[in-house]
C-alpha positions as CSV (number, residue, x, y, z in Angstrom):
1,X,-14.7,13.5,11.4
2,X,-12.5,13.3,14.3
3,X,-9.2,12.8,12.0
4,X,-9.8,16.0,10.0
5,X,-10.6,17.8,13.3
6,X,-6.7,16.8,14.4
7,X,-5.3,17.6,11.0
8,X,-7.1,21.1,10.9
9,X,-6.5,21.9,14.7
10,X,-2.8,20.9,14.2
11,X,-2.4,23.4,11.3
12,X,-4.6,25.9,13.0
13,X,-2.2,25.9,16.3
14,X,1.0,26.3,14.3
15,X,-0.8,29.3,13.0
16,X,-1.5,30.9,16.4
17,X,2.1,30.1,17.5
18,X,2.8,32.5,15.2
19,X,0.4,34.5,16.2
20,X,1.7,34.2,19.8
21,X,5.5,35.3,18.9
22,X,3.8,38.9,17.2
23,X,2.2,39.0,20.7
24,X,5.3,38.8,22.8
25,X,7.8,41.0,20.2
26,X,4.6,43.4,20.8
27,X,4.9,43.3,24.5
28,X,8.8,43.5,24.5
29,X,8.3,46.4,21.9
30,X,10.4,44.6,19.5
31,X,8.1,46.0,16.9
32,X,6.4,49.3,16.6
33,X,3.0,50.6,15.4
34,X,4.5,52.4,11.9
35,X,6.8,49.0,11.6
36,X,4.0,47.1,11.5
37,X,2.3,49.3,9.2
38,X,5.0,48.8,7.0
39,X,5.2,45.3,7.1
40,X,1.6,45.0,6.5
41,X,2.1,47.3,3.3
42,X,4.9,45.2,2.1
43,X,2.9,41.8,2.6
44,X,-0.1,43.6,0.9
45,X,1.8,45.3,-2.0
46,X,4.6,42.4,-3.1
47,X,4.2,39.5,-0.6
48,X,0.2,38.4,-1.9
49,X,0.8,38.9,-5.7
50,X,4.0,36.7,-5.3
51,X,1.8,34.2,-3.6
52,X,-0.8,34.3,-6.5
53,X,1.7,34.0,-9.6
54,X,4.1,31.7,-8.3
55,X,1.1,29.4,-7.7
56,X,0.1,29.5,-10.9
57,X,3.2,28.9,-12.4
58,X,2.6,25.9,-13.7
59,X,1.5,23.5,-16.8
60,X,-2.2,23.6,-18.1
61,X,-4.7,21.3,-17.5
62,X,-8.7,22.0,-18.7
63,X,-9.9,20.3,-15.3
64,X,-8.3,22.5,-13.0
65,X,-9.0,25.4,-15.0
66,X,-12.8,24.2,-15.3
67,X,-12.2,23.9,-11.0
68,X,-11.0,27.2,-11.3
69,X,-13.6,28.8,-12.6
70,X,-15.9,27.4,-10.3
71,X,-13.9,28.4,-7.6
72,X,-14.2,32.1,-8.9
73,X,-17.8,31.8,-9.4
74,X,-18.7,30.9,-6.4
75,X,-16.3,33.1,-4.6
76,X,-18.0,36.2,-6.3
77,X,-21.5,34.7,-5.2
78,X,-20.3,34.3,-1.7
79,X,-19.4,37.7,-1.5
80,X,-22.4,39.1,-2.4
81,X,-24.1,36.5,-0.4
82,X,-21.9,38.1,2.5
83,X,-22.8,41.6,2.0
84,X,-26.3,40.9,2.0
85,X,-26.6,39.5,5.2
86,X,-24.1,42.3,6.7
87,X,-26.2,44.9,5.3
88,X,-29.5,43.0,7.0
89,X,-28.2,42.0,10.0
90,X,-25.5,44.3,11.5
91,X,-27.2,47.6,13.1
92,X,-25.2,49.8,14.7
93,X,-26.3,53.9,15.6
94,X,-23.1,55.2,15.4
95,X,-21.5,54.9,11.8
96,X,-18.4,54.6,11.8
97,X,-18.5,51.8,14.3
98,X,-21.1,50.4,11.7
99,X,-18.9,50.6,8.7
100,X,-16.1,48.6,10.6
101,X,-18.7,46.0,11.6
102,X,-20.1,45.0,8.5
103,X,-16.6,45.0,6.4
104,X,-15.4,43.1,9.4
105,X,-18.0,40.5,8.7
106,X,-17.7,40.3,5.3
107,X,-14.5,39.6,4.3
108,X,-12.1,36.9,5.9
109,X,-8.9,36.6,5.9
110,X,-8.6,34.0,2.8
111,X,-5.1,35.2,2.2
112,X,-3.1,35.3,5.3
113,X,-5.0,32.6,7.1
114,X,-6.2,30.6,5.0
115,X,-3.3,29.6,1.9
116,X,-1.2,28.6,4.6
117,X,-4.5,25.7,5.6
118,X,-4.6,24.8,1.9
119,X,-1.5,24.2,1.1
120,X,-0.9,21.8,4.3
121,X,-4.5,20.4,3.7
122,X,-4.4,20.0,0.0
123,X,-1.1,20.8,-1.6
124,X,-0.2,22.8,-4.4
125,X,-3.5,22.3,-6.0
126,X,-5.4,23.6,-3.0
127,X,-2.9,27.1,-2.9
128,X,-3.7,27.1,-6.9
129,X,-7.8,27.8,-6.4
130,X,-7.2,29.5,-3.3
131,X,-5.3,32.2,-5.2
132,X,-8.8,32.2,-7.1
133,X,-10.6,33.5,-4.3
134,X,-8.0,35.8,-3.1
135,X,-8.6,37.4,-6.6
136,X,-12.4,37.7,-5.9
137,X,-11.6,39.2,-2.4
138,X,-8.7,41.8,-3.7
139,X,-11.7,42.9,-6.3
140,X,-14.6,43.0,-3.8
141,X,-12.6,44.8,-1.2
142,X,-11.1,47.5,-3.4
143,X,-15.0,47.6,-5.3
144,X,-17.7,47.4,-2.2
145,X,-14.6,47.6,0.4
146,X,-13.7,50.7,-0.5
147,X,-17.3,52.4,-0.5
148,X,-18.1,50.9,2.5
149,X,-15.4,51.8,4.4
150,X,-15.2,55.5,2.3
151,X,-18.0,55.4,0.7
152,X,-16.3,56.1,-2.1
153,X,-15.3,53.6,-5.2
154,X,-11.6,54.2,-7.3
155,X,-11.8,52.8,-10.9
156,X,-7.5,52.8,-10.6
157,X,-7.3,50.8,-7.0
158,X,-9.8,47.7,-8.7
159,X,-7.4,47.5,-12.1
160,X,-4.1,48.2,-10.2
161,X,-4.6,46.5,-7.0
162,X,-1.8,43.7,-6.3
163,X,-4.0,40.8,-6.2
164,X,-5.5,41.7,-9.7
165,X,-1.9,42.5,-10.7
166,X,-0.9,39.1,-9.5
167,X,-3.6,36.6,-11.0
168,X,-3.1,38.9,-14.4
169,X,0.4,37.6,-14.5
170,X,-0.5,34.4,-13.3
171,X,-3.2,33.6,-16.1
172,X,-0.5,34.2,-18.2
173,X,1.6,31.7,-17.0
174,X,-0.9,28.9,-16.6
175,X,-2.7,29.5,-19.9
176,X,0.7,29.7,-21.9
177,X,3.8,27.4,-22.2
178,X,5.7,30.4,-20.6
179,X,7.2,30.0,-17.3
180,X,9.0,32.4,-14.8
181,X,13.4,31.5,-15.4
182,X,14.9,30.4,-12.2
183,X,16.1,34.1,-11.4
184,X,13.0,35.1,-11.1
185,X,10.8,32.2,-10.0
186,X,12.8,31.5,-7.2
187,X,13.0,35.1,-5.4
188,X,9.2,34.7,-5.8
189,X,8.8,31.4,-4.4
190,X,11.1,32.8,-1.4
191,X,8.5,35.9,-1.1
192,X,5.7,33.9,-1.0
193,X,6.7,31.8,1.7
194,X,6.7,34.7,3.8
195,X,3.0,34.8,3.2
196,X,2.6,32.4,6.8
197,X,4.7,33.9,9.4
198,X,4.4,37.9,8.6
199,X,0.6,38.0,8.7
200,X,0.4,35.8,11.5
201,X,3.0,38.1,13.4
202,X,1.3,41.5,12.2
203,X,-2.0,40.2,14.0
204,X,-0.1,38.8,17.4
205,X,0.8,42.5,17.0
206,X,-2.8,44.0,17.2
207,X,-4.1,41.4,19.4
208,X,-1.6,42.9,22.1
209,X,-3.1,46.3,21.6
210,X,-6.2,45.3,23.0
211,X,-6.3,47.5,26.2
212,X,-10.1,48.0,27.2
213,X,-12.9,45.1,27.5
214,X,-15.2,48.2,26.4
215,X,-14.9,47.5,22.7
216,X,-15.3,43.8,22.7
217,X,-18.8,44.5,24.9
218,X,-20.6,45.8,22.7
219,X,-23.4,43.8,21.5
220,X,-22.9,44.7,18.1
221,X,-19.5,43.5,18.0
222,X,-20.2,40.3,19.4
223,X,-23.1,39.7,16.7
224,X,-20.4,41.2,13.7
225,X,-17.7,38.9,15.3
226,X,-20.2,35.7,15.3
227,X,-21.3,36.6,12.0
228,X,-18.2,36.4,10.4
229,X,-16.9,33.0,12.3
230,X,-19.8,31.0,12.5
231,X,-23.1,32.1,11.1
232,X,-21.8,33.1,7.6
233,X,-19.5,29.8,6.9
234,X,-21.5,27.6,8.7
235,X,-24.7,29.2,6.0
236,X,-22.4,29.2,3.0
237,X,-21.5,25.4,3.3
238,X,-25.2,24.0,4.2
239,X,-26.0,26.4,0.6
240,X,-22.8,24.5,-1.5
241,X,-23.5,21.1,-0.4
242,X,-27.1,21.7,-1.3
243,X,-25.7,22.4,-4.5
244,X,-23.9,19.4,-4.5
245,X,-20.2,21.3,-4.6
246,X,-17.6,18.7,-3.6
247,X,-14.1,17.3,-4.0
248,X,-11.3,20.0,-3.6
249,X,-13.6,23.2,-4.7
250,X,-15.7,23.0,-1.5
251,X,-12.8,22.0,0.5
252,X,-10.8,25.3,-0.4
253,X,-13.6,27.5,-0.3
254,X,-14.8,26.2,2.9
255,X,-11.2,26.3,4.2
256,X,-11.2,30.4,2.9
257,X,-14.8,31.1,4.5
258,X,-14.1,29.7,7.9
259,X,-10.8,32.2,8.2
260,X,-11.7,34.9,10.7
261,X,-11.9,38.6,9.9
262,X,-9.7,40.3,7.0
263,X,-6.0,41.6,8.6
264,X,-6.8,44.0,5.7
265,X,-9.4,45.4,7.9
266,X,-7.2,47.7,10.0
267,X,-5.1,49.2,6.7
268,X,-8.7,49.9,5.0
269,X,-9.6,51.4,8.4
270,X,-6.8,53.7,8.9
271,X,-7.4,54.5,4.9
272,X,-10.5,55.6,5.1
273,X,-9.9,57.2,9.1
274,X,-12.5,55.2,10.7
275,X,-11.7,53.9,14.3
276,X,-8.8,51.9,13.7
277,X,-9.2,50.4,17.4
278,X,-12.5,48.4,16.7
279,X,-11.0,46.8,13.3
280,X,-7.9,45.6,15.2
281,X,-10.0,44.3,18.0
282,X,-12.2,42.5,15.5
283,X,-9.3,41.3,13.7
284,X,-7.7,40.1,16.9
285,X,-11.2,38.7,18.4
286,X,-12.4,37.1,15.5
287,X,-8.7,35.2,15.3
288,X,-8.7,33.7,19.1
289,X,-12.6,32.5,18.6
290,X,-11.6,30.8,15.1
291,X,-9.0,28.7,16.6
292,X,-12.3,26.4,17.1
293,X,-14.7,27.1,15.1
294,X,-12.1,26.9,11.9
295,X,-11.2,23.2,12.6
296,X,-15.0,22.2,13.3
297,X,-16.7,24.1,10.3
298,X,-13.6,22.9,8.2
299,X,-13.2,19.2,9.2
300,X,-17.1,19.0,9.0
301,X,-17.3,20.6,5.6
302,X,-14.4,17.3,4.8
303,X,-16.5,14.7,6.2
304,X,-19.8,15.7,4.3
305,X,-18.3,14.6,0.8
């Protein structure tokens, strides 16, 4: 176990370098709030979908589309799984504090956080599934994200969200002999890439906005922060290797369940005007505590198959 501890530390620490550098162009003002709203829109809107097709640009094969399919299943089943416990465990008075909490909880940040830990853990196949379960989170959070952060659902926002947009495209590409021409693959491949360093940068960003020790306090937050780090991974990999999930599905769903709470969290926050400051601080929060508890729910999830 110790070796995969290393190998996941190592990739998680590049990660918070990143991090680190938002944190200091922050403090030097180097970026602004409405930048880094725009940056986040740009990573949401073209960077994410480019992630998802150029990963699946590439041949057939029934066993990793039988993988895949798992992957999806149990990505939708951990979801609800997640909700469940949000909506029984998390109790907050005030609701808009509540709303935060629980969507906080639920969703991780399987994108930003974790595609980077796949691909440097597993390789092309392990970006491949974990484009899956992005699809499954863009769906969920755009479904039940949406009314629970608004309480309000759009029919447009779950067909014409970019992640659905994405894997649409990229079915097409893996199920057929078609492939992207160089023109086109390539600017892709280039955007994707971005998909480490901007994310990581946008959250240095909100992590230097924490000004008051108030907000991180609260009991509730704690609970909602430890939910979404520890108690909810740590539950949903005793449940798959129960169910005798192994090989490279439980690694990448493991690696995209560990991932602290959605960066998503503060867009959908200042979308639906709920307090923006307790998303970024959960966001920010949930990020320094996962720096350990990623690489030993990840590396121990590794050693149990």
């Amino acid at each position: 176990m110790s070796t995969e501890f290393v190998t996941v530390f190592q990739q998680v620490i590049i990660l918070f370098v990143l991090i680190f550098i938002g944190y200091v162009c922050a403090k030097k003002r180097v970026f602004t709030e409405e930048g880094i709203k725009n940056i986040t829109k740009f990573v949401l809107f073209f960077v994410t979908p480019c992630v998802i097709i150029s990963s699946f640009d590439r041949e057939y094969d029934p066993q990793k589309l039988y993988n895949l399919g798992m992957v999806t299943a149990l990505a939708v089943a951990i979801h609800i799984f997640n909700i469940v416990c949000a909506r029984l465990f998390i109790r907050e008075k005030e609701e808009n504090k509540l709303r935060v909490y629980r969507y906080g909880a639920i969703f991780s940040n399987c994108g930003y956080m974790a595609l980077p830990l796949q691909s440097a853990l597993l390789g092309s196949d392990g970006v491949f599934y974990g484009a899956a379960f992005i699809a499954v989170f863009n769906l969920f959070t755009w479904t039940y994200g949406s009314y629970e952060m608004g309480g309000t659902i759009s029919p447009k926002k779950i067909i014409f969200n970019p992640g659905i947009i994405g894997i649409c495209i990229g079915l097409i590409l893996f199920l057929t002999p078609l492939q992207l021409p160089t023109v086109i693959g390539t600017p892709v491949a280039s955007l994707a890439a971005l998909n480490t360093p901007l994310p990581m940068v946008i959250i240095g960003f909100y992590l230097s906005q924490i000004t008051s020790l108030k907000i991180i306090g609260n009991i509730q937050f704690v609970w909602s922060v430890a939910l979404r780090v520890i108690v909810l991974p740590v539950s949903v990999m005793l449940l798959l290797v129960a169910l005798h999930v192994k090989g490279i599905v439980l690694d990448v769903i493991m690696i995209a369940c560990a991932t602290p709470t959605a960066a998503n969290t503060t867009m959908f926050a200042s979308l639906f005007n709920r307090d923006g400051k307790i998303a970024a601080a959960m966001v920010s929060v949930s990020t320094v505590f996962a720096i350990i508890t990623m690489p030993l729910i990840i590396s121990w999830a590794i050693y149990l198959h």
